[in-house]
C-alpha positions in Angstrom: -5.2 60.7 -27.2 -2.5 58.3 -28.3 0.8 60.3 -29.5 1.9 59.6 -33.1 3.4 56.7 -34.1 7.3 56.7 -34.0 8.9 56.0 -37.5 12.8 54.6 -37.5 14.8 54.1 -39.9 18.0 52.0 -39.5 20.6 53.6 -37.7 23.5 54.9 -39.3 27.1 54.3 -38.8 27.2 50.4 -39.2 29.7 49.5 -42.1 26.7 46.9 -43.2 22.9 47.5 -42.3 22.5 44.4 -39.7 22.7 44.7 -36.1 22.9 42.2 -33.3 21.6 44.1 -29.6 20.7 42.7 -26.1 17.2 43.0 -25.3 17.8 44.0 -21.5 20.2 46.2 -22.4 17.7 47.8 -25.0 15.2 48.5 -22.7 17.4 49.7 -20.4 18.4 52.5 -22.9 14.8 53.0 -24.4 11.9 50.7 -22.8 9.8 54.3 -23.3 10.0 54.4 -27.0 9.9 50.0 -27.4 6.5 49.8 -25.2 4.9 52.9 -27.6 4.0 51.4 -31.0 6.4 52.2 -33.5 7.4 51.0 -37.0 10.5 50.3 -39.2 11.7 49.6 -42.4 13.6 47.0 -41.4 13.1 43.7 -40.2 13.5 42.5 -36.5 14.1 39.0 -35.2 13.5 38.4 -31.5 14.9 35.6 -29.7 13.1 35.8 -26.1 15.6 34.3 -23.3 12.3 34.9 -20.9 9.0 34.7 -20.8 6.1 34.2 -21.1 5.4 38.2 -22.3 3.2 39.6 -24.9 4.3 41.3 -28.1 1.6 43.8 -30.2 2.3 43.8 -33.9 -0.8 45.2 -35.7 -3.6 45.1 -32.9 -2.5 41.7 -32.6 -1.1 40.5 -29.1 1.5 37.3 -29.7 2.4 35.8 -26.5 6.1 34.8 -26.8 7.7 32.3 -23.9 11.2 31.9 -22.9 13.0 30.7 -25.7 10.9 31.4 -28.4 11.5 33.0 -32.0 9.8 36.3 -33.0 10.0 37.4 -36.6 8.3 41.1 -37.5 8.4 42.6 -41.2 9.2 45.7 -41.8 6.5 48.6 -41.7 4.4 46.6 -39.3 3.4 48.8 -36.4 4.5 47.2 -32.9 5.0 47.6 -29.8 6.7 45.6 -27.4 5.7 44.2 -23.7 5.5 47.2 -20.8 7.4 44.1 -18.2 11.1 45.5 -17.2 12.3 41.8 -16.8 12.8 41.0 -20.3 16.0 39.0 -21.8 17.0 37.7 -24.8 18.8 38.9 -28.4 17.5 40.6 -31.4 19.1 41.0 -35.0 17.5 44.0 -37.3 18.9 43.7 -40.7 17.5 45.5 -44.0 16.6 44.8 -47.6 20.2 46.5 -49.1 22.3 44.3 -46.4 20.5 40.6 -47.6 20.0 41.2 -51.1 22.9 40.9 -53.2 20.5 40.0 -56.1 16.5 40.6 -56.9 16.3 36.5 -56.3 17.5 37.8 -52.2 14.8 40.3 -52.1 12.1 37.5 -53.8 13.0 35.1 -51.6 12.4 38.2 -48.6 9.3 39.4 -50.0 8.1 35.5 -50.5 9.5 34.3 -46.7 6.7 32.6 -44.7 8.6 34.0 -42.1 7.8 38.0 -43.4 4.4 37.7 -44.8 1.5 40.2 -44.1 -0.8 37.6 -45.0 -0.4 35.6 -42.2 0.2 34.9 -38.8 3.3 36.7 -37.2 5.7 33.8 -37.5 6.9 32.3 -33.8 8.7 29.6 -33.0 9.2 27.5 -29.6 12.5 26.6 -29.6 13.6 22.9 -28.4 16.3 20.6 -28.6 15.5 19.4 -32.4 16.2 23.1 -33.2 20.0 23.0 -32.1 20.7 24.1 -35.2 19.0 27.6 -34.5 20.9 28.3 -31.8 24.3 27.5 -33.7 23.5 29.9 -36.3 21.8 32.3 -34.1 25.4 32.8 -32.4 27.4 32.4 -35.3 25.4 35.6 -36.2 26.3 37.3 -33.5 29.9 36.6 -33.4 30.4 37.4 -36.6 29.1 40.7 -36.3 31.3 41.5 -33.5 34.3 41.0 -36.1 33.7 43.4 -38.6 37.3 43.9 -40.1 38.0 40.3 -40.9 38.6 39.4 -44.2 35.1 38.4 -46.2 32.8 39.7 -42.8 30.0 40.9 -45.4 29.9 37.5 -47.0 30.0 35.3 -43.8 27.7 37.6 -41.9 24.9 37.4 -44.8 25.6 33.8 -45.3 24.8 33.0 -41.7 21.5 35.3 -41.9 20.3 33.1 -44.9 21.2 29.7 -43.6 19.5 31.2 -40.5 16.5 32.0 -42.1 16.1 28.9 -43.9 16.3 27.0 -41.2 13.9 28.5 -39.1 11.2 28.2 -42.2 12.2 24.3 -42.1 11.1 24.8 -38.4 8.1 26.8 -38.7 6.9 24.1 -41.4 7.3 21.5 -39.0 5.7 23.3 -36.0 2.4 22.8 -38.5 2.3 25.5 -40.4 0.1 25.8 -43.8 2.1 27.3 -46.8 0.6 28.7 -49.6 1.7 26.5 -52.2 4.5 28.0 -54.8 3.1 28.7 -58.4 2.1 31.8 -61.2 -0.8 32.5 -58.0 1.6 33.0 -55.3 3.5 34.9 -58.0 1.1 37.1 -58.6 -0.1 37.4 -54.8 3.0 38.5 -54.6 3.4 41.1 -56.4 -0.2 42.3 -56.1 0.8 42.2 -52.2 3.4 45.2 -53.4 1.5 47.2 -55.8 -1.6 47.6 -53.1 1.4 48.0 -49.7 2.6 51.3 -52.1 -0.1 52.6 -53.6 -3.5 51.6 -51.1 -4.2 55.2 -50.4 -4.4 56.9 -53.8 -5.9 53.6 -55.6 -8.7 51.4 -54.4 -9.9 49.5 -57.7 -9.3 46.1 -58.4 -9.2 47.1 -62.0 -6.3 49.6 -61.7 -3.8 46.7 -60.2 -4.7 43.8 -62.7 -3.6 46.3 -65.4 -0.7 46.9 -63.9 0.3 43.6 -63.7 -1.4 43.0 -67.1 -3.6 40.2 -65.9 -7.5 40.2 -66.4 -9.4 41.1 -62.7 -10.7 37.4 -63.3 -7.6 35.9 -63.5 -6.2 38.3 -60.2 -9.1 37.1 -58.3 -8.5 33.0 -59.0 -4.8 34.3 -57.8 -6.0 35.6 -54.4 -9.0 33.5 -53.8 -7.1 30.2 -54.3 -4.3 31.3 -51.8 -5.5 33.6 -49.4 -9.5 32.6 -49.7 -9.7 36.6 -50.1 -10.8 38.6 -53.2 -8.3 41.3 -54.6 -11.2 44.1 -53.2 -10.8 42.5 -49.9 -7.3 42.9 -49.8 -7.1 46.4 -50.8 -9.7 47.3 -48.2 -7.8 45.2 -45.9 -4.8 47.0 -46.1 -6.9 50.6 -46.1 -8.6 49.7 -42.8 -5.7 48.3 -41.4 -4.0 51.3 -41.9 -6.9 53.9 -40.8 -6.9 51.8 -37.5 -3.0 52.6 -36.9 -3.9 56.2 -37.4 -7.1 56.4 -35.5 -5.2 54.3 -32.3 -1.8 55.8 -32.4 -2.0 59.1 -33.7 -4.1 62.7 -33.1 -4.7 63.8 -36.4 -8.7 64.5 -36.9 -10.9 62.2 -38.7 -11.1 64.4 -41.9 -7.2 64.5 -41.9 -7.1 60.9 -41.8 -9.7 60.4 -44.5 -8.1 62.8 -46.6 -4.7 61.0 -46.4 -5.7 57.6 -47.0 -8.0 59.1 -50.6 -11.1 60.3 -49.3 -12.4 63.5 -50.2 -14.9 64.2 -48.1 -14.9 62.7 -44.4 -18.5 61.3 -44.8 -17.7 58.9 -47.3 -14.6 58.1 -45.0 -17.0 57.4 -42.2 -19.3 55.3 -44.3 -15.9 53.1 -45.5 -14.9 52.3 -42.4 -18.5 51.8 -40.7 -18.8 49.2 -43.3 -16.1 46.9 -43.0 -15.5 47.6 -39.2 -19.4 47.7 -38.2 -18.7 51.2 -35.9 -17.5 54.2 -37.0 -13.7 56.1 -37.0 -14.9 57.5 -33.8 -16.2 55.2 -32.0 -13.0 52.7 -33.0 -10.9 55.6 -31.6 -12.6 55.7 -28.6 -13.0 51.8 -27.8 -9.0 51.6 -28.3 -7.0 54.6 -26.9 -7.0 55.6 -22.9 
């Protein structure tokens, strides 16, 4: 059976909460715990020097190549490729470094580029995309001077110009963005209500009146973006999260049920038969050595 999954938060003794680090040099310090999945609550950007390699974020394998862009949310469960040849940079950076203001943390929680609902965001880097690379170092050269005068300021300025600029790329590359309005809104904040509150509340009925909309009205919201109804998305997010626990950890089925609001392990079992088509146990055994 799989060990548990490894929880980090971000490390402490940084004057601000953003951190530029070598990928060789990472593995080279801890490949053991980066190839066991493991999750964060902060936000990673991979910029992969080599390639090709594959990257797991939520049962999900993303082949990277060399030069490519690699953005992870926070919370997602990943784990990164098992090759020892791996070069390239990575910034991790938290809410309380970018958001100087609750339009920062929208604009996060909003970010095409950190969105659940989607495809992990990756981006082949070319020539066009100069741009990226220019910030991507000013970045890092800014976080190597951390006593300058207005270091805080620059450093997030360069992150946000960064980010921008890579959504301008990802939209080019092709990619489909849900189109800003009151349903994206509410998507939004739907999105947050079910990420905190998915194992103790499973009714559509109990988020629309928190966000004191109508269920009819939350449903137009979620159907006309996502093509999903608000009872998919909460059982969604349940059986995404029973799979973590069933792959990468040992507790018993019962413990599991339990934790994510299931009283009795039988109507655990018949949950997750139904949306998965095979039960807890037989997942667990199909997906763990």
């Amino acid at each position: 059976m799989a060990a548990e999954i490894l929880s980090y938060n971000f490390k402490s003794g940084f004057k601000h909460e953003l951190e530029v680090l070598s990928l060789a040099s990472l593995y080279a310090d801890a490949r053991q715990a980066l190839i066991h999945p493991h999750r964060a609550n902060f936000y990673h950007v991979f910029w992969f020097l080599s390639g090709p390699h594959t990257h797991h974020v939520d049962f999900k394998p993303v082949p990277v190549k060399k030069n490519t862009l690699l953005f992870v949310n926070k919370e997602q469960v990943q784990s990164f490729d098992q090759s020892a040849n791996i070069s390239g940079k990575l910034i991790l950076f938290t809410d309380r470094f970018f958001a100087k203001s609750a339009d920062d943390l929208r604009f996060l929680n909003n970010s095409i580029l950190f969105n659940d609902f989607m495809e992990p965001a990756v981006i082949n880097l070319t020539k066009p995309a100069d741009q990226l690379f220019s910030c991507f170092h000013q970045i890092e050269d800014e976080f190597t001077n951390n006593n300058a005068l207005h270091h805080y300021d620059l450093l997030r300025n360069y992150l946000h110009n960064f980010l921008l600029l890579a959504e301008r790329q990802w939209r080019q590359s092709g990619f489909k963005e849900i189109k800003k309005g009151a349903d994206l809104d509410y998507l939004t904040l739907f999105k947050e209500l079910v990420s905190r509150h998915f194992k103790e509340k499973k009714s559509v009925s109990h988020y629309a009146s928190e966000m004191n909309v109508s269920e009819k009205r939350l449903g137009q919201a979620t159907v006309k973006t996502i093509g999903k109804t608000p009872k998919q998305v909460i059982d969604e997010r349940v059986v995404l999260e029973a799979k973590r626990l069933l792959t990468h950890t040992s507790q018993s089925i019962k413990q599991i049920g339990y934790y994510l609001g299931f009283e009795e392990p039988t109507n655990f079992i018949k949950y997750f038969r139904k949306h998965e088509g095979v039960t807890p146990i037989e997942f667990r055994e199909a997906h763990t050595p």
